[in-house]
PyMOL Python script that loads the backbone (N, CA, C, O; Angstrom):
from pymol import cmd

cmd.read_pdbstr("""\
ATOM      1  N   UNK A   1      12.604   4.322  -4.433  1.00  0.00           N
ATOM      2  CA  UNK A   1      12.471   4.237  -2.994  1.00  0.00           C
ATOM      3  C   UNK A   1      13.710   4.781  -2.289  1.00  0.00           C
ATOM      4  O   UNK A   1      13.932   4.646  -1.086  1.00  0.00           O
ATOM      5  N   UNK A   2      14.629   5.521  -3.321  1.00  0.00           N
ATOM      6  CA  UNK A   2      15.472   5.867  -2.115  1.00  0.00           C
ATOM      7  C   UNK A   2      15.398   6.843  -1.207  1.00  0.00           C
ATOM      8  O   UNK A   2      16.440   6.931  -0.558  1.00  0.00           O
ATOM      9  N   UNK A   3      14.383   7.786  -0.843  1.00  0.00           N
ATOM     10  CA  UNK A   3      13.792   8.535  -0.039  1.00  0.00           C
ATOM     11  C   UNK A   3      12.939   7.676   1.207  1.00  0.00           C
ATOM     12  O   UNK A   3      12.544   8.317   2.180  1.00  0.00           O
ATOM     13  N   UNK A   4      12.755   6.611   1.140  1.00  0.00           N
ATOM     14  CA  UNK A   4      12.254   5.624   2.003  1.00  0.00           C
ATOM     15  C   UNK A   4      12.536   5.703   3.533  1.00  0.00           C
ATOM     16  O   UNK A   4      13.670   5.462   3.947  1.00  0.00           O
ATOM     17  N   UNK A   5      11.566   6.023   4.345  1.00  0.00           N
ATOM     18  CA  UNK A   5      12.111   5.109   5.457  1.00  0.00           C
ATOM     19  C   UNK A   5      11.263   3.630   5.529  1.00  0.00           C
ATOM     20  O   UNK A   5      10.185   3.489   4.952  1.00  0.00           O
ATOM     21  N   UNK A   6      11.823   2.696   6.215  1.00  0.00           N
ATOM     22  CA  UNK A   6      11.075   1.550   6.419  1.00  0.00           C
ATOM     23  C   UNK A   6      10.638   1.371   7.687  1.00  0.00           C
ATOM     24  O   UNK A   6      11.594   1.071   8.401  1.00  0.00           O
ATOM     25  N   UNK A   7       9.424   1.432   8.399  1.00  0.00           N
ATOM     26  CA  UNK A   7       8.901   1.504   9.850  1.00  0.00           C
ATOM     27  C   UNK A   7       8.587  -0.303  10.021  1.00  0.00           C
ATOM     28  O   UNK A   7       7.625  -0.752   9.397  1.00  0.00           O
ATOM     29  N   UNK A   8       9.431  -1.254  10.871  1.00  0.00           N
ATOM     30  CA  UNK A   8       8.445  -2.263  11.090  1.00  0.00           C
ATOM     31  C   UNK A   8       8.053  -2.128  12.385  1.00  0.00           C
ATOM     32  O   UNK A   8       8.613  -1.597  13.344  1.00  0.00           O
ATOM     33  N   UNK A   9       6.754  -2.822  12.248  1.00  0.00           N
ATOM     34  CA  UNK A   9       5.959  -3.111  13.954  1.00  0.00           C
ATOM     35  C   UNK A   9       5.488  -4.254  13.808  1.00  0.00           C
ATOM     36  O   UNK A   9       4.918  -4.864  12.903  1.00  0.00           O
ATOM     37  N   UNK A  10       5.930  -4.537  15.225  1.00  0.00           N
ATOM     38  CA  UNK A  10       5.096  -6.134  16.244  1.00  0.00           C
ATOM     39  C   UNK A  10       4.343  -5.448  16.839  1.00  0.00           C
ATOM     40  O   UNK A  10       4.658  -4.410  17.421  1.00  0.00           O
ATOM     41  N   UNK A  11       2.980  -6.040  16.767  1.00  0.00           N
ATOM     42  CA  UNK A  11       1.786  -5.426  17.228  1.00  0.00           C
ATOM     43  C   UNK A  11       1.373  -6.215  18.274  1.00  0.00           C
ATOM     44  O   UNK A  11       0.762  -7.276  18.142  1.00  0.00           O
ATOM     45  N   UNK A  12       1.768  -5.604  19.528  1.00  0.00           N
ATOM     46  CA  UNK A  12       0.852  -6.571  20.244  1.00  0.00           C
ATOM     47  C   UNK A  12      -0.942  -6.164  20.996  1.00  0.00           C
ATOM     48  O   UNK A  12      -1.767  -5.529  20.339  1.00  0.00           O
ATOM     49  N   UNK A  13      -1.092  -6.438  21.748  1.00  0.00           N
ATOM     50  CA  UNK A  13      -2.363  -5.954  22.630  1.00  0.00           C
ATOM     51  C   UNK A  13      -2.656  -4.610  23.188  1.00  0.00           C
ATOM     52  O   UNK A  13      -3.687  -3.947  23.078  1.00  0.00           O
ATOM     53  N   UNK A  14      -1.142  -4.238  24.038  1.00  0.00           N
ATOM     54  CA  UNK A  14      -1.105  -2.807  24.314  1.00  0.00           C
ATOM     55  C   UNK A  14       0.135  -2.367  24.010  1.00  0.00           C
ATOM     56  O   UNK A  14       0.343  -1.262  24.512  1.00  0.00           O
ATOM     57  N   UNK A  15       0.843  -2.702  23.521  1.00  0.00           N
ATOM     58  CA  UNK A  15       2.203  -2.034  22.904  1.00  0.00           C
ATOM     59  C   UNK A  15       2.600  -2.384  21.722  1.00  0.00           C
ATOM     60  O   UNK A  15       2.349  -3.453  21.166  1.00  0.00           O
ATOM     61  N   UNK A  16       3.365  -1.304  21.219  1.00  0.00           N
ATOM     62  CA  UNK A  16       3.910  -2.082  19.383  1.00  0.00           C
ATOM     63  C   UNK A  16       5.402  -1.768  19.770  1.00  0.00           C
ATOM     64  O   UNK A  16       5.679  -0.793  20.467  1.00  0.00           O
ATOM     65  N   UNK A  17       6.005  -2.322  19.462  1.00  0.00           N
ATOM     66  CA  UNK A  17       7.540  -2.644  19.034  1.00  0.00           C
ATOM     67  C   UNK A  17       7.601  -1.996  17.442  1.00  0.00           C
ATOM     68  O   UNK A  17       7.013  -2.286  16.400  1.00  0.00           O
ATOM     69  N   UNK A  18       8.506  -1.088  17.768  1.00  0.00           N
ATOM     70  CA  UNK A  18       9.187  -0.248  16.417  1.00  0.00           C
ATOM     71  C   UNK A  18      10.405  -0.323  16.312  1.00  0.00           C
ATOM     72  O   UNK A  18      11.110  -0.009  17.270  1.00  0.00           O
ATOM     73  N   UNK A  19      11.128  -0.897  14.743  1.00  0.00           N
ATOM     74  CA  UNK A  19      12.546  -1.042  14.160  1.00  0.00           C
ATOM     75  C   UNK A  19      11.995  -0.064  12.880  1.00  0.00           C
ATOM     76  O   UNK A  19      10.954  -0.142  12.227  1.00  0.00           O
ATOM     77  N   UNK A  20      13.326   1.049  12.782  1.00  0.00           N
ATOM     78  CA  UNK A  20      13.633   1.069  11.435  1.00  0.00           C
ATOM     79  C   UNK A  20      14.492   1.318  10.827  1.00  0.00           C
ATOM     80  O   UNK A  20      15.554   1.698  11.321  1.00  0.00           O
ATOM     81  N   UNK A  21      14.232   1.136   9.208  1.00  0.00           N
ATOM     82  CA  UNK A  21      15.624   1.033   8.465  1.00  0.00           C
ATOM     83  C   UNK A  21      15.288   2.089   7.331  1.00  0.00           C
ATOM     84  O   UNK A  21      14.172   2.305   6.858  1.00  0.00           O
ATOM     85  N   UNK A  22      16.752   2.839   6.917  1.00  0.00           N
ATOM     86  CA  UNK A  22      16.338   3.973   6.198  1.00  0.00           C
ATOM     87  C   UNK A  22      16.648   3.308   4.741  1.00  0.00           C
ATOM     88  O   UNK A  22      16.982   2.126   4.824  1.00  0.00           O
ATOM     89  N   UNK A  23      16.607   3.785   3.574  1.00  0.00           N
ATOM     90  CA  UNK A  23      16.520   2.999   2.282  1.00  0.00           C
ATOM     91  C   UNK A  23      17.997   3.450   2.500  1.00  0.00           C
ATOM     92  O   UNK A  23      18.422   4.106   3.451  1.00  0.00           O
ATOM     93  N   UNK A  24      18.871   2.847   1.160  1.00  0.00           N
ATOM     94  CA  UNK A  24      20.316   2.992   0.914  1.00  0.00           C
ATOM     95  C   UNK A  24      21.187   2.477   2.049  1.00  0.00           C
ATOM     96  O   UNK A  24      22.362   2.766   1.826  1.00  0.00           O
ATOM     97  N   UNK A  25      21.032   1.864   3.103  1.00  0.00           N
ATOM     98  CA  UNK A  25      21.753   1.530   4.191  1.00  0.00           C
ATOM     99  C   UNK A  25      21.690   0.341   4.171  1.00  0.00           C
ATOM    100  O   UNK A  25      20.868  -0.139   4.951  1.00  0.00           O
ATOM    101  N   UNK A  26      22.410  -0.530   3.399  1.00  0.00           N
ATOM    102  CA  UNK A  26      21.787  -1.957   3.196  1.00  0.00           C
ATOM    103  C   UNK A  26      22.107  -2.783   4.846  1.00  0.00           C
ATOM    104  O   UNK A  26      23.138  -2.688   5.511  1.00  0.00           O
ATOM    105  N   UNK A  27      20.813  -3.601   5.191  1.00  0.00           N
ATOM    106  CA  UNK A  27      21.251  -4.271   6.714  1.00  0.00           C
ATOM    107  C   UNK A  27      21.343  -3.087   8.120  1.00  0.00           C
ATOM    108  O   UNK A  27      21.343  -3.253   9.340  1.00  0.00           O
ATOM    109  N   UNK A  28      21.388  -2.331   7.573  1.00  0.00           N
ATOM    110  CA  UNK A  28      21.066  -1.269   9.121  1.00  0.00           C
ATOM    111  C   UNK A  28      19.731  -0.895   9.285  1.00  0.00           C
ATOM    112  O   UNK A  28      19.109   0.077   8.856  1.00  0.00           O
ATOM    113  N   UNK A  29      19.321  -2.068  10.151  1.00  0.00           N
ATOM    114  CA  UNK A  29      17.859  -1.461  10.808  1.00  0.00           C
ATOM    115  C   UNK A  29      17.945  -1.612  12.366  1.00  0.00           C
ATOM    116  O   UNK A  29      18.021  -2.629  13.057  1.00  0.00           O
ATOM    117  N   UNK A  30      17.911  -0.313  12.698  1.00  0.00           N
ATOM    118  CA  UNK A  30      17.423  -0.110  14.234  1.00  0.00           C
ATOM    119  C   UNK A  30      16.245  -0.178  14.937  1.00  0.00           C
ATOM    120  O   UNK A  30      15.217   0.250  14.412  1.00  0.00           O
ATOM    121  N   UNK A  31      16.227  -0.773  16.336  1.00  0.00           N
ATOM    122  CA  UNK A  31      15.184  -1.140  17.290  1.00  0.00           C
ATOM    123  C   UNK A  31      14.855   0.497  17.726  1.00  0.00           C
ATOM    124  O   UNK A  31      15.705   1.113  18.369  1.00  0.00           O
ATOM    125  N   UNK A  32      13.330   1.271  17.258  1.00  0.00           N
ATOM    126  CA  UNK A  32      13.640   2.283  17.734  1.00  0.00           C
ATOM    127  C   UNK A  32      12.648   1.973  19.193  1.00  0.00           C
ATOM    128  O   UNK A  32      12.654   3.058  19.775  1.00  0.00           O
ATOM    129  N   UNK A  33      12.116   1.342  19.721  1.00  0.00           N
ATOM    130  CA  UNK A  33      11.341   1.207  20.935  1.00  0.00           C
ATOM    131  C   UNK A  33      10.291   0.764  20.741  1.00  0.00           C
ATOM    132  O   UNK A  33       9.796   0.457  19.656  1.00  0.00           O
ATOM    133  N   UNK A  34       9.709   0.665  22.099  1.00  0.00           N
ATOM    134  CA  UNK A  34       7.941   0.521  22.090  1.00  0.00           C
ATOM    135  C   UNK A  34       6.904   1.464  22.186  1.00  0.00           C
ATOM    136  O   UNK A  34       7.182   2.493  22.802  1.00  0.00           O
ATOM    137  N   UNK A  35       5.800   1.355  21.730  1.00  0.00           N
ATOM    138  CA  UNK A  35       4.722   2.586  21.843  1.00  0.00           C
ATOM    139  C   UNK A  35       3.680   1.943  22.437  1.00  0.00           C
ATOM    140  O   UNK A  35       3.652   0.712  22.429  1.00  0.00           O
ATOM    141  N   UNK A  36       2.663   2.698  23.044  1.00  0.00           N
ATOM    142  CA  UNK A  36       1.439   2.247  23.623  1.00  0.00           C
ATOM    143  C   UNK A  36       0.224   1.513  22.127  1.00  0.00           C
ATOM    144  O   UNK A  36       0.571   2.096  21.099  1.00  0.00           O
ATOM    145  N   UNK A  37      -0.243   1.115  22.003  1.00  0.00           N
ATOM    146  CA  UNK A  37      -0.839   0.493  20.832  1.00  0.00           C
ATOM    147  C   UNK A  37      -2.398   1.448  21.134  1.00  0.00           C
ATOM    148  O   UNK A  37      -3.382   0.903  21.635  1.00  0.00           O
ATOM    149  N   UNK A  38      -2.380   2.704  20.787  1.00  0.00           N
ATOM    150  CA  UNK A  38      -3.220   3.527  20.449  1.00  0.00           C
ATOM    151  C   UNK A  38      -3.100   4.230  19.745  1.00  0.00           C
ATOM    152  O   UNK A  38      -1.924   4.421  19.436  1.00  0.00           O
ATOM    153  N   UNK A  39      -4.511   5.373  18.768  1.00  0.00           N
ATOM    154  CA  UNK A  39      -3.812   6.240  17.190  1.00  0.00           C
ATOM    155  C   UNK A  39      -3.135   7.362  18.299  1.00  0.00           C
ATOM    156  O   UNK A  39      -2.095   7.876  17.888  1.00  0.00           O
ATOM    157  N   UNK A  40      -3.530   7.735  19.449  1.00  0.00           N
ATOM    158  CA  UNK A  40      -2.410   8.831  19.577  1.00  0.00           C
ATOM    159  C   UNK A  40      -0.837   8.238  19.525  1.00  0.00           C
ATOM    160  O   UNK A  40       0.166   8.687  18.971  1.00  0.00           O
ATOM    161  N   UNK A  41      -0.968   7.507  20.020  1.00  0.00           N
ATOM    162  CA  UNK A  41       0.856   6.812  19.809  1.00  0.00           C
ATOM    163  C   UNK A  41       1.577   6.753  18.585  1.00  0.00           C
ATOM    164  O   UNK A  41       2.697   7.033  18.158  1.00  0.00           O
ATOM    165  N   UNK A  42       0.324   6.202  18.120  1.00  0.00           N
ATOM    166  CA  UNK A  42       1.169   6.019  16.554  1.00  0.00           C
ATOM    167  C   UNK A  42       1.033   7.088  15.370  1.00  0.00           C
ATOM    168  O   UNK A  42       1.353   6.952  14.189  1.00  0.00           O
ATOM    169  N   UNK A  43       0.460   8.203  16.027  1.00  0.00           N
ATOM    170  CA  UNK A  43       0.148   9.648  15.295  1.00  0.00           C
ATOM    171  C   UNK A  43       1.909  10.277  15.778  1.00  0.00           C
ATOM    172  O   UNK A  43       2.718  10.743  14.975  1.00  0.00           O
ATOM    173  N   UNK A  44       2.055  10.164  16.775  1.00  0.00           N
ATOM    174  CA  UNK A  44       3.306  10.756  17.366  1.00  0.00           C
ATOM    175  C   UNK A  44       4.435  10.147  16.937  1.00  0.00           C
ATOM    176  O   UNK A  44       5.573  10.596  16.797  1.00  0.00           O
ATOM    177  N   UNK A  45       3.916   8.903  16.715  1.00  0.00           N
ATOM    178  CA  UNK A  45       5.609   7.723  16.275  1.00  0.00           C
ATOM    179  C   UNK A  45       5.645   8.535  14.605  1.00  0.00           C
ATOM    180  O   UNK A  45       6.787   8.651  14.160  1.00  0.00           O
ATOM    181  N   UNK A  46       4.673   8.999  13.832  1.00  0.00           N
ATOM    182  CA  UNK A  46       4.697   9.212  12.608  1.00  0.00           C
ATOM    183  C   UNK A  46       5.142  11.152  12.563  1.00  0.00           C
ATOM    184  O   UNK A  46       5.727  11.837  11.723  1.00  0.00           O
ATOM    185  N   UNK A  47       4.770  11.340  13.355  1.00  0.00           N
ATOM    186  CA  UNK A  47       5.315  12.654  13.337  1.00  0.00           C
ATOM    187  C   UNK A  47       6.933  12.944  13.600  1.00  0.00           C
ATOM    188  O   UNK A  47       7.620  13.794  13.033  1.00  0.00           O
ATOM    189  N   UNK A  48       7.373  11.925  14.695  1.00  0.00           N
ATOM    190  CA  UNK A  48       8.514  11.994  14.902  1.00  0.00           C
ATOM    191  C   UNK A  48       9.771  11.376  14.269  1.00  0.00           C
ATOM    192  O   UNK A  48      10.950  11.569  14.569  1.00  0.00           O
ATOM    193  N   UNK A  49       9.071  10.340  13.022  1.00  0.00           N
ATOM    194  CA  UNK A  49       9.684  10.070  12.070  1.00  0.00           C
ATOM    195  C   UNK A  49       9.716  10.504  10.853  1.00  0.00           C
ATOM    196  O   UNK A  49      10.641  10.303  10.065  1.00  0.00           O
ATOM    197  N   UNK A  50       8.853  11.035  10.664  1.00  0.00           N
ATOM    198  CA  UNK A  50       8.745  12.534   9.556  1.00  0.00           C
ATOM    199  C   UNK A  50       9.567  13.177   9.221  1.00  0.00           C
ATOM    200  O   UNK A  50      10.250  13.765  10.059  1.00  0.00           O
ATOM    201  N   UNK A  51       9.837  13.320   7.709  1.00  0.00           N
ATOM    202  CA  UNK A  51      10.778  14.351   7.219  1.00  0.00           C
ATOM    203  C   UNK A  51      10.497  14.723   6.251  1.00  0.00           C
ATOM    204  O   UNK A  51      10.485  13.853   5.381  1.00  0.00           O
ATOM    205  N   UNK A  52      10.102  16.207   5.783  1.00  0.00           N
ATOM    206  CA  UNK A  52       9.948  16.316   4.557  1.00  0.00           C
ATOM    207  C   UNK A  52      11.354  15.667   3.574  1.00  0.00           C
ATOM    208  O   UNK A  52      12.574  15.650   3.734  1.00  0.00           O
ATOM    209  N   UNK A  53      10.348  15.148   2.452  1.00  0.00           N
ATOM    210  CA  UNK A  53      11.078  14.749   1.113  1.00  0.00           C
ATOM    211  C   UNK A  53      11.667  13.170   1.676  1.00  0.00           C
ATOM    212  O   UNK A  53      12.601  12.534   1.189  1.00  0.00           O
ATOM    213  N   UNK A  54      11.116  12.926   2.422  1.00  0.00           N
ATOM    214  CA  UNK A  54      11.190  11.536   3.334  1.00  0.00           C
ATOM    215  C   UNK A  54       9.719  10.360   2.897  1.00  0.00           C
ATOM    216  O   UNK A  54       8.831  11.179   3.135  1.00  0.00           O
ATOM    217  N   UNK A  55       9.210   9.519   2.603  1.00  0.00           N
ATOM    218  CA  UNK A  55       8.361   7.984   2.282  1.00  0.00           C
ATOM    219  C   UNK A  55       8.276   7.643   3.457  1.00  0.00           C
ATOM    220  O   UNK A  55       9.461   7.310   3.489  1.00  0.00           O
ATOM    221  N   UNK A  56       7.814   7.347   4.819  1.00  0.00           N
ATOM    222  CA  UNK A  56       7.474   6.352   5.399  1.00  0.00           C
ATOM    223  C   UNK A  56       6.508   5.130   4.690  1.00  0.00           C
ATOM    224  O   UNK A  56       5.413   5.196   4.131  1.00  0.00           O
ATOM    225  N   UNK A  57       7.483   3.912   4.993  1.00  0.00           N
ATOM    226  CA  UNK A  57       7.006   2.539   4.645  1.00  0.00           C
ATOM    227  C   UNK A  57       6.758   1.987   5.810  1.00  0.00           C
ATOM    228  O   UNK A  57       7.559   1.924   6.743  1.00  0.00           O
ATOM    229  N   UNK A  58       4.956   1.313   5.787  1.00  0.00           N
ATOM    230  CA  UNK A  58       4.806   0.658   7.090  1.00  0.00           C
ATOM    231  C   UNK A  58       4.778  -1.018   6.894  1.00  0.00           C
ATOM    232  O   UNK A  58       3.955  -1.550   6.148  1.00  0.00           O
ATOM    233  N   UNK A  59       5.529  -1.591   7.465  1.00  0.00           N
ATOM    234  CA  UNK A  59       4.844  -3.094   7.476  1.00  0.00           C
ATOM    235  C   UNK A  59       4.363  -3.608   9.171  1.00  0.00           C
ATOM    236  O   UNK A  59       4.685  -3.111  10.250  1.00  0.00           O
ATOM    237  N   UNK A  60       3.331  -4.983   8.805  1.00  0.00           N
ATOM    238  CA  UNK A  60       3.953  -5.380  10.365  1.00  0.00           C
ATOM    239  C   UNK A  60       3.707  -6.846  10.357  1.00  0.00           C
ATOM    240  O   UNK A  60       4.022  -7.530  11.331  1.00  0.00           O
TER     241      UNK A  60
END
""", "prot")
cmd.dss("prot")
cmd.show_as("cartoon", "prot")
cmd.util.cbc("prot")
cmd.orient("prot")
């Protein structure tokens, strides 16, 4: 997993709350914002966290 990023979300009704933490950074996870709680939102939150040779990990 060290290519990892880690995406968490609080899901609410109409917005999600996004933190993340990249693997190897032990304890550094950043608040990256809120998104509208629709797939275009979260098509864009995934594009813009994208990297080739990069894992997105989702929890929530």
């Amino acid at each position: 997993m060290e290519n990892t990023r880690f995406i968490g979300l609080d899901i609410h009704k109409e917005r999600i709350s996004v933190a993340v933490a990249e693997s190897g950074r032990p304890g550094a996870v950043e608040y990256h914002g809120e998104i509208g709680n629709d797939p275009g939102a979260i098509s864009k939150l995934c594009e813009r966290l994208g990297r080739p040779g990069k894992t997105l990990a989702f929890c929530y």
